[in-house]
C-alpha positions as CSV (number, residue, x, y, z in Angstrom):
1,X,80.2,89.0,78.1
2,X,78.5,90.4,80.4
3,X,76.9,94.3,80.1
4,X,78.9,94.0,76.8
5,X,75.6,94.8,74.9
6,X,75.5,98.4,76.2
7,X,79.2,99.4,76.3
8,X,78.6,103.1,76.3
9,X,75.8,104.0,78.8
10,X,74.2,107.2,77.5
11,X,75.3,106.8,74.0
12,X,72.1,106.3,71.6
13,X,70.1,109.0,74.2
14,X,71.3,111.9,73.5
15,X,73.3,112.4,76.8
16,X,77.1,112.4,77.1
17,X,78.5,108.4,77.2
18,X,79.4,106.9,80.3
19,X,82.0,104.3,80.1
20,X,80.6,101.3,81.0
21,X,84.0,99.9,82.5
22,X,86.3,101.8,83.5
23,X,90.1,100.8,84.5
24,X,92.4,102.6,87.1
25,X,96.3,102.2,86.8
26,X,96.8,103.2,90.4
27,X,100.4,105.4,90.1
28,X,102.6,107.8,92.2
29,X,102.3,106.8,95.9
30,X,105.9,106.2,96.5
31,X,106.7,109.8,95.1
32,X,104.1,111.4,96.6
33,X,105.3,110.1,99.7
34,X,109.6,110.7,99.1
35,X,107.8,114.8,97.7
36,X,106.6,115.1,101.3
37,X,109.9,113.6,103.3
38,X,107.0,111.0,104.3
39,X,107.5,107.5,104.3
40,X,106.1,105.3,101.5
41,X,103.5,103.3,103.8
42,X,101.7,106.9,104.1
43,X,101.8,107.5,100.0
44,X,100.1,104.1,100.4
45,X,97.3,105.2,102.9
46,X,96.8,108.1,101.3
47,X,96.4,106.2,97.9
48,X,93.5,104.0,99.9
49,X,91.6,107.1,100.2
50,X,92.1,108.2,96.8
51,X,90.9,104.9,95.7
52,X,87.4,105.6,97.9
53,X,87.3,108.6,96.3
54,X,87.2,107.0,92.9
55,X,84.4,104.4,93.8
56,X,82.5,107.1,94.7
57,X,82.9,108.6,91.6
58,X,82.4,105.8,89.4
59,X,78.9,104.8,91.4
60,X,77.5,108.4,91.3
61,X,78.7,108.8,87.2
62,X,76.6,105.7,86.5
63,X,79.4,103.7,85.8
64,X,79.1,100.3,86.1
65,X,82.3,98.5,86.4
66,X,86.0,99.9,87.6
67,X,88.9,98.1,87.8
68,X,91.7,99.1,89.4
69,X,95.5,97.8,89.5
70,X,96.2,97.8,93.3
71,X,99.1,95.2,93.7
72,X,101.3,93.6,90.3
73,X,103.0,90.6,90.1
74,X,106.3,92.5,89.9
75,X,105.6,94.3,93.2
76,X,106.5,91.2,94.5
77,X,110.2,92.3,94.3
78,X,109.6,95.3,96.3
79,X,111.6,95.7,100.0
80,X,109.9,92.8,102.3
81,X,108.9,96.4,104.6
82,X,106.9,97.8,101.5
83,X,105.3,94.9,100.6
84,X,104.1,93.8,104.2
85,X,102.9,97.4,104.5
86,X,100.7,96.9,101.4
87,X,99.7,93.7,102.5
88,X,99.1,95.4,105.9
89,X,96.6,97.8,104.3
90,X,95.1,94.6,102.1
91,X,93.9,93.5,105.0
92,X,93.1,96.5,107.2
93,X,90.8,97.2,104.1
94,X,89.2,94.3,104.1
95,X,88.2,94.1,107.9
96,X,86.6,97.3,108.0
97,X,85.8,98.8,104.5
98,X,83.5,95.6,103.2
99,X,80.2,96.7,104.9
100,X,80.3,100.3,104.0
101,X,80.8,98.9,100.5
102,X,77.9,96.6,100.4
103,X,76.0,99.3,102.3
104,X,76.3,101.5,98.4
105,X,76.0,98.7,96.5
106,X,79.2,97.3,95.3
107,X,80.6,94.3,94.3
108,X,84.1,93.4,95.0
109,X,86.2,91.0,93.5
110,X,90.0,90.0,93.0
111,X,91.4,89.1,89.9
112,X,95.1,88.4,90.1
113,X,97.0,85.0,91.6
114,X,96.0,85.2,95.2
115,X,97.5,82.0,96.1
116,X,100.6,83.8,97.0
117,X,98.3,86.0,100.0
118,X,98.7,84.2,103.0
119,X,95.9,81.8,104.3
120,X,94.0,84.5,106.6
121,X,94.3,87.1,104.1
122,X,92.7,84.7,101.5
123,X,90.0,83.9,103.1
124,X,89.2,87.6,104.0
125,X,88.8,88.3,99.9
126,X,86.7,85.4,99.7
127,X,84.4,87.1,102.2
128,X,84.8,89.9,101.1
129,X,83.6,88.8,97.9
130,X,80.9,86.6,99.3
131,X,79.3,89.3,101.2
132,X,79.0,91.8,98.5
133,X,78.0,89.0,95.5
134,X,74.4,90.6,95.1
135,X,74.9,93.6,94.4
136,X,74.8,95.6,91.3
137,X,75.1,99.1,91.7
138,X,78.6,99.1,90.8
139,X,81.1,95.9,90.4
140,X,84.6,96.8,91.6
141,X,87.4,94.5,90.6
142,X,90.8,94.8,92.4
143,X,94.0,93.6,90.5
144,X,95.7,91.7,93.1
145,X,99.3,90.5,92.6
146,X,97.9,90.4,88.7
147,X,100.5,90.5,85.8
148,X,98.6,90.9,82.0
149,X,100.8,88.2,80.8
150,X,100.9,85.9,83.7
151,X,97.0,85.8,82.9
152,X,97.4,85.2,79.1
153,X,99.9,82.3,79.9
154,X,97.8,80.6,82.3
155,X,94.6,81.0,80.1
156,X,97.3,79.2,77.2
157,X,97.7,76.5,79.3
158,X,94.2,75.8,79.5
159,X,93.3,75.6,76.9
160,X,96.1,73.4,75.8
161,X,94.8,71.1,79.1
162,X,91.6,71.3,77.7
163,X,92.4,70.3,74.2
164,X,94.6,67.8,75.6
165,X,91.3,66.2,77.3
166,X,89.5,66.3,73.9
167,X,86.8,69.1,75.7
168,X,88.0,71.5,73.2
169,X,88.9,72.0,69.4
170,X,91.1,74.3,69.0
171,X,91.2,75.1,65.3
172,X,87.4,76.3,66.6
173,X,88.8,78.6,69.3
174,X,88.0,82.2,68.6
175,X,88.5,85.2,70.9
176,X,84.9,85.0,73.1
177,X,86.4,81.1,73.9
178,X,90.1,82.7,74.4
179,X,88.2,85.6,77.8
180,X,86.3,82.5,78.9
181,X,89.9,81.5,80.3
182,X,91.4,85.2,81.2
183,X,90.5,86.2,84.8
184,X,87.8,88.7,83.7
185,X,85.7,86.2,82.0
186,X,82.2,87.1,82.1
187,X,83.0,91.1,82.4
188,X,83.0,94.1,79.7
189,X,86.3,95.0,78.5
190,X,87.4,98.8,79.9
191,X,86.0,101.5,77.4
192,X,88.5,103.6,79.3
193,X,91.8,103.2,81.2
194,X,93.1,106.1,83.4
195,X,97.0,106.1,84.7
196,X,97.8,108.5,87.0
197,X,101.4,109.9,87.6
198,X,101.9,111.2,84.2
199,X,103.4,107.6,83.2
200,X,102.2,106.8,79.4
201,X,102.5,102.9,79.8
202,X,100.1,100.2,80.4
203,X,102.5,98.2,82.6
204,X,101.2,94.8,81.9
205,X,98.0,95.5,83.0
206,X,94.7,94.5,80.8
207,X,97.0,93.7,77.6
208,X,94.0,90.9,76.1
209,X,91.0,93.5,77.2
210,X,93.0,97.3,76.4
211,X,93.1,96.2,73.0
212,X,90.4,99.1,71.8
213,X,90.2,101.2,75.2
214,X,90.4,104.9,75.1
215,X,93.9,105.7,77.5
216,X,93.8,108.6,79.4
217,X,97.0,109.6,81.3
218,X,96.8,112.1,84.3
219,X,99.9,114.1,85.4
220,X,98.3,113.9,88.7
221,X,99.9,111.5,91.6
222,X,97.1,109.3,92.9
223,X,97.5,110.1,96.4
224,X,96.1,113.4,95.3
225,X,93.3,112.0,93.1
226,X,89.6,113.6,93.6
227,X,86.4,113.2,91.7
228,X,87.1,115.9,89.5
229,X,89.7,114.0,88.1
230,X,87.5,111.2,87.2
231,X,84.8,113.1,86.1
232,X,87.3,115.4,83.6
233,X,88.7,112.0,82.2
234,X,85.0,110.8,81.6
235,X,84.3,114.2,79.8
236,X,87.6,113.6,77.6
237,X,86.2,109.9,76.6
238,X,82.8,110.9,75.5
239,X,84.1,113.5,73.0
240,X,86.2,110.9,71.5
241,X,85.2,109.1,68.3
242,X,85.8,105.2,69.1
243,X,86.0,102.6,65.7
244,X,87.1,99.9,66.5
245,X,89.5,99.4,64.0
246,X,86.8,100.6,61.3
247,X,87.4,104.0,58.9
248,X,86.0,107.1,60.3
249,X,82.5,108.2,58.2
């Protein structure tokens, strides 16, 4: 995959590792909203800024992919007035945040079913995406109505669709032919996921690719994410000792 040869910027030069991909779970703008008497759609604005914040951060530690889980599947279920607000601020994003992003250098992409977006606010990600394809100083990926398993079950069927059309074998399938179907094929898997909110789940996010992250899990509501946040949870992941599965020396 790529920028999987160098998972650990910083690791073999002395200088404490930077994550190469880091993954945000998003958490707490409905109760940091409900603490304040405020209503949800300004837990959700707030979160926005948080989530600039957090760019910033990533690009200035060096870090070269974040992810961040900005809208599950299961939201879906959420009152029609919470969901068009987040929708709302989809788009709002979109129209006027895109430049300044390519201005420093990021990438943006959606990973997630975005079929279910409406028509105008599909064709705002895909220009989104489209005008911020060459860059490389940092590639941001936003989980859009994404579920973990939704994306394992579609990357089953496939593979079983491409069995079934003899351009596959698949007693030769093996794990790097399994991500070549998941909706991050081609990227790093996260060296690091951060929840906020004090939550300790992964919520169906990143099940295939968390499989040997390093979890970190802030007590802090994202609303009220900063850079210092960030830049204490990349400090706790590069004095961790990551195996892989292998016995400690």
């Amino acid at each position: 995959m790529d920028g999987a040869a160098d998972p650990v910027r910083g690791a073999s030069t002395g200088h404490p590792p930077v994550p190469c991909h880091v993954a945000i779970i998003m958490d707490g703008n409905r109760r940091w909203a409900e603490a304040r008497g405020l209503p949800v759609a300004l837990g959700h604005r707030a979160g926005a800024e948080a989530l600039r914040r957090a760019i910033r951060a990533a690009a200035e530690a060096g870090v070269q992919w974040l992810t961040v889980f900005a809208f599950s599947s299961e939201n879906w279920r959420r009152p029609a007035d919470e969901v068009q607000e987040l929708t709302g601020l989809l788009r709002y994003y979109l129209n006027h945040e895109v430049k300044a992003l390519a201005k420093e250098g990021v990438r943006l992409r959606v990973i997630g079913d975005r079929c279910r977006f409406g028509e105008e606010l599909r064709q705002l990600i895909e220009r989104a995406e489209a005008e911020t394809a060459i860059n490389t100083r940092l590639n941001v990926n936003v989980a859009l109505s994404y579920g973990a398993r939704d994306e394992i079950l579609s990357a089953a069927r496939a593979i079983a669709l491409a069995a079934q059309r003899g351009e596959l074998d698949p007693a030769a399938l093996d794990e790097a032919g399994l991500e070549r179907f998941l909706a991050t094929a081609g990227m790093p898997d996260p060296d690091l996921i951060i929840r906020t909110s004090g939550e300790q789940r992964l919520s169906n996010f990143l099940l295939w690719q968390a499989a040997y992250a390093e979890l970190a899990f802030l007590p802090v509501l994202w609303p009220d994410f900063t850079a210092e946040h960030f830049r204490a949870a990349l400090e706790s992941f590069a004095g961790r000792e990551r195996r892989y599965g292998a016995r400690s020396s």
